[in-house]
Residue frames as qw, qx, qy, qz and C-alpha x, y, z in Angstrom:
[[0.228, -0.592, 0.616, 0.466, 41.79, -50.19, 47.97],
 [0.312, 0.111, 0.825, 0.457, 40.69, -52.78, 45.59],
 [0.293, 0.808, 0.451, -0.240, 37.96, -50.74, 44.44],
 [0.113, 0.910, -0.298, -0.264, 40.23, -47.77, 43.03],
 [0.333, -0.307, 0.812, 0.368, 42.56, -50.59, 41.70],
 [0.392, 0.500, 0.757, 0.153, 39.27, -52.23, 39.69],
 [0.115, 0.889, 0.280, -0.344, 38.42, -48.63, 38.49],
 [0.053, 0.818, -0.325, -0.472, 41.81, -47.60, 37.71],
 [0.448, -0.042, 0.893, 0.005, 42.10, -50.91, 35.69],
 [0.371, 0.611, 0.570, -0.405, 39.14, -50.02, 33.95],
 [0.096, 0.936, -0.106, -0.322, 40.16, -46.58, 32.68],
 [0.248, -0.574, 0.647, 0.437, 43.33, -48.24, 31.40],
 [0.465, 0.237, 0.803, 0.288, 41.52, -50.93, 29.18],
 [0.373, 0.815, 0.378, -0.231, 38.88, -48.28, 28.22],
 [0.135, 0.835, -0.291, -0.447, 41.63, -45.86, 27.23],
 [0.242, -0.347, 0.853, 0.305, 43.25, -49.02, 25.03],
 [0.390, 0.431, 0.803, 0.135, 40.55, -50.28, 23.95],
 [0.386, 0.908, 0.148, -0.075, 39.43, -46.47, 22.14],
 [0.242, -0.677, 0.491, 0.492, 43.14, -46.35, 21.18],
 [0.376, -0.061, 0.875, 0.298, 43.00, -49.09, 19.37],
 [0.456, 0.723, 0.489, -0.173, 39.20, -48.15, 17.72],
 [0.333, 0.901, -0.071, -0.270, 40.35, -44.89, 16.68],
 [0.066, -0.555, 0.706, 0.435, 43.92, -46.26, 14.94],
 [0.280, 0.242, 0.886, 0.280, 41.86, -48.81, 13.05],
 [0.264, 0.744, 0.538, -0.294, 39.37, -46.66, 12.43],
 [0.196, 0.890, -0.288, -0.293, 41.56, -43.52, 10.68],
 [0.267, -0.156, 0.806, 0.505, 43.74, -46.74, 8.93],
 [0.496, 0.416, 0.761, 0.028, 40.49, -47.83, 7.58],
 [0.314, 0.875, 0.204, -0.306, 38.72, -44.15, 6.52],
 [0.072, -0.689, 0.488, 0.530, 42.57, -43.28, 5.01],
 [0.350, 0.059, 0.874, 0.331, 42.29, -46.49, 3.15],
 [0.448, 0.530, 0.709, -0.125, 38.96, -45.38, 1.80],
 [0.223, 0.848, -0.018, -0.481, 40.10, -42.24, 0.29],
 [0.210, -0.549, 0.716, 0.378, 42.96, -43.73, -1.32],
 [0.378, 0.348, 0.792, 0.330, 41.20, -46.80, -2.90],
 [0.332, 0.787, 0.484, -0.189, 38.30, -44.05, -3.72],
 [0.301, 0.831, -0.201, -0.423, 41.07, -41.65, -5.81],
 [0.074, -0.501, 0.788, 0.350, 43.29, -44.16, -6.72],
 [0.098, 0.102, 0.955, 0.261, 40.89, -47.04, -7.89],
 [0.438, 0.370, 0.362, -0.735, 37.63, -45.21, -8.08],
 [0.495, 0.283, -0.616, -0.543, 37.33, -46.97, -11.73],
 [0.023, 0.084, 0.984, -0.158, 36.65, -50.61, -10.21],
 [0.115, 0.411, 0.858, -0.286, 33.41, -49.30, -8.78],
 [0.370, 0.835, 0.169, -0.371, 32.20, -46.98, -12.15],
 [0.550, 0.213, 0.405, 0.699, 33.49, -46.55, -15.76],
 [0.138, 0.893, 0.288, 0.318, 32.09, -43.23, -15.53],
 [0.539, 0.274, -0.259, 0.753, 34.75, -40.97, -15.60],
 [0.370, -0.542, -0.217, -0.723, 32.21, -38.24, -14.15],
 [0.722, -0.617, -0.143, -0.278, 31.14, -40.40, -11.20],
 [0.748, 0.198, -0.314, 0.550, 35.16, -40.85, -10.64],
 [0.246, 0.466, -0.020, 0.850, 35.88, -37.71, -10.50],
 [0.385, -0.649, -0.219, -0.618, 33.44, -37.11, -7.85],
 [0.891, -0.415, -0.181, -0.041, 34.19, -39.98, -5.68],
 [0.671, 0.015, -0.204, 0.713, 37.68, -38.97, -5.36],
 [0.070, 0.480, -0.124, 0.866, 36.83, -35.21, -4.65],
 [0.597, -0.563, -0.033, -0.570, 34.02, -35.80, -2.25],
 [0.812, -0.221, -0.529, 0.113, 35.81, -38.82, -0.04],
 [0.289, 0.227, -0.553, 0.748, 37.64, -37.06, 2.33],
 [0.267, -0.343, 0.240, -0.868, 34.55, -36.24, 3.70],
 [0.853, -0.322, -0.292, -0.290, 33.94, -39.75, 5.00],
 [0.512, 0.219, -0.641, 0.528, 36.86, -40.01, 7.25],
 [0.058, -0.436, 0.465, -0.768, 35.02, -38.29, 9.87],
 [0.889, -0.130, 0.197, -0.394, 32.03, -40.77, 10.36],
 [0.808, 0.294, -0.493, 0.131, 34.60, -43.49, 9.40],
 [0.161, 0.383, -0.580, 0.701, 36.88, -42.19, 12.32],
 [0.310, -0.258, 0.403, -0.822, 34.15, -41.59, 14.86],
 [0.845, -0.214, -0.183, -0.455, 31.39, -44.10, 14.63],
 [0.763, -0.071, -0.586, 0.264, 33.95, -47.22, 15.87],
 [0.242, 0.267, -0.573, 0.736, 34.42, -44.96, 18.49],
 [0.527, -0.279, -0.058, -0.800, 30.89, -44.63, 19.49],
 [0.860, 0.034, -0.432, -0.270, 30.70, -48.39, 19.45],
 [0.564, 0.158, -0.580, 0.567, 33.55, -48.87, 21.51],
 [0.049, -0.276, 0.344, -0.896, 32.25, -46.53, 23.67],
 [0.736, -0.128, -0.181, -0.640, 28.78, -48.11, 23.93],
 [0.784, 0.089, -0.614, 0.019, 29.84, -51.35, 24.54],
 [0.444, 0.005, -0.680, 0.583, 31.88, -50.34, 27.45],
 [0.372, -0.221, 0.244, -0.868, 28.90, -47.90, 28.92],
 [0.863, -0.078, -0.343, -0.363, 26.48, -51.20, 28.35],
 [0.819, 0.026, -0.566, 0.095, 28.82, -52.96, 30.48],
 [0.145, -0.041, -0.583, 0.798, 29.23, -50.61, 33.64],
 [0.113, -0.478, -0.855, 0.164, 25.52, -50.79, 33.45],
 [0.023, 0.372, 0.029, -0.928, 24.97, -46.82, 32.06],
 [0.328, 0.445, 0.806, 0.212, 22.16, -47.02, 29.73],
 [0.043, 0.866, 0.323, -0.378, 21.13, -43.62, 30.12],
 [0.106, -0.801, 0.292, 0.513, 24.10, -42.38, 29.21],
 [0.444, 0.098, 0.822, 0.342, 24.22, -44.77, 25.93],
 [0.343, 0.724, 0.584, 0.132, 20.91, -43.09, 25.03],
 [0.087, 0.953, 0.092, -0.274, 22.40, -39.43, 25.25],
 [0.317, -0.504, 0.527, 0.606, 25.54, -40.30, 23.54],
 [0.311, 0.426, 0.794, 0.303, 23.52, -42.14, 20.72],
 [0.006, -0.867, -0.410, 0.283, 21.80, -38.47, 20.70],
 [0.109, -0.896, 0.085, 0.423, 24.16, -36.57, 20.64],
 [0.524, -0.006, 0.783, 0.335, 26.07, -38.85, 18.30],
 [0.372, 0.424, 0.719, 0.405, 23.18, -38.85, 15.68],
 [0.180, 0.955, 0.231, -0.042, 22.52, -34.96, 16.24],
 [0.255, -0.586, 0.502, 0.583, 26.48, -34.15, 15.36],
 [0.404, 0.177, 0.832, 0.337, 26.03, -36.44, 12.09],
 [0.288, 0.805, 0.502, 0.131, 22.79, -34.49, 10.72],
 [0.022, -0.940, 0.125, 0.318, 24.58, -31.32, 11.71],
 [0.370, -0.364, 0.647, 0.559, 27.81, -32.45, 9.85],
 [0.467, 0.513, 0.666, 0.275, 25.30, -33.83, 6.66],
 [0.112, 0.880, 0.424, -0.184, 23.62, -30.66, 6.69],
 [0.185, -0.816, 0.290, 0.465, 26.99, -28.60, 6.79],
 [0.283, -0.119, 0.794, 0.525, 28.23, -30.89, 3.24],
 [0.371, 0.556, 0.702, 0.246, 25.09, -30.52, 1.23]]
């Protein structure tokens, strides 16, 4: 009984704790687009390199979004002692990413 109690316990922080990643995570990426169309002058007087950074940001929301999840996720495999499975998410992780690069260039 207290097994399945420590388990389901678990599952409940995990699922809170990647709630909580991914709503900070998509506040953060939203924030980036916003500073990046709405102040994109701070970090360039080229109008040119503006103009870019405000068309091309949206496409950091998804590694903005996803990587705190990874972390979050790591953290809590590293701590039920899953290493393996750390190394194939890290895998699979950095072979979505190239495939996503690849698909923007």
């Amino acid at each position: 009984q207290e097994c399945g109690a420590v388990s389901r316990k678990s599952f409940w922080t995990l699922r809170r704790l990647l709630a909580s990643a991914l709503t900070l995570s998509l506040t953060a990426s939203v924030s980036v687009v916003i500073f990046c169309r709405k102040f994109g002058w701070i970090l360039s007087s080229d109008p040119d390199v503006v103009g870019e950074m405000s068309r091309t940001s949206p496409a950091l929301v998804p590694f903005l979004a996803v990587y705190p999840l990874l972390l979050t996720l790591e953290g809590a495999l590293y701590g039920a002692q899953e290493r393996s499975t750390v190394l194939w998410l890290s895998i699979f992780f950095w072979c979505m990413s190239s495939a996503a690069v690849g698909a923007l260039r």
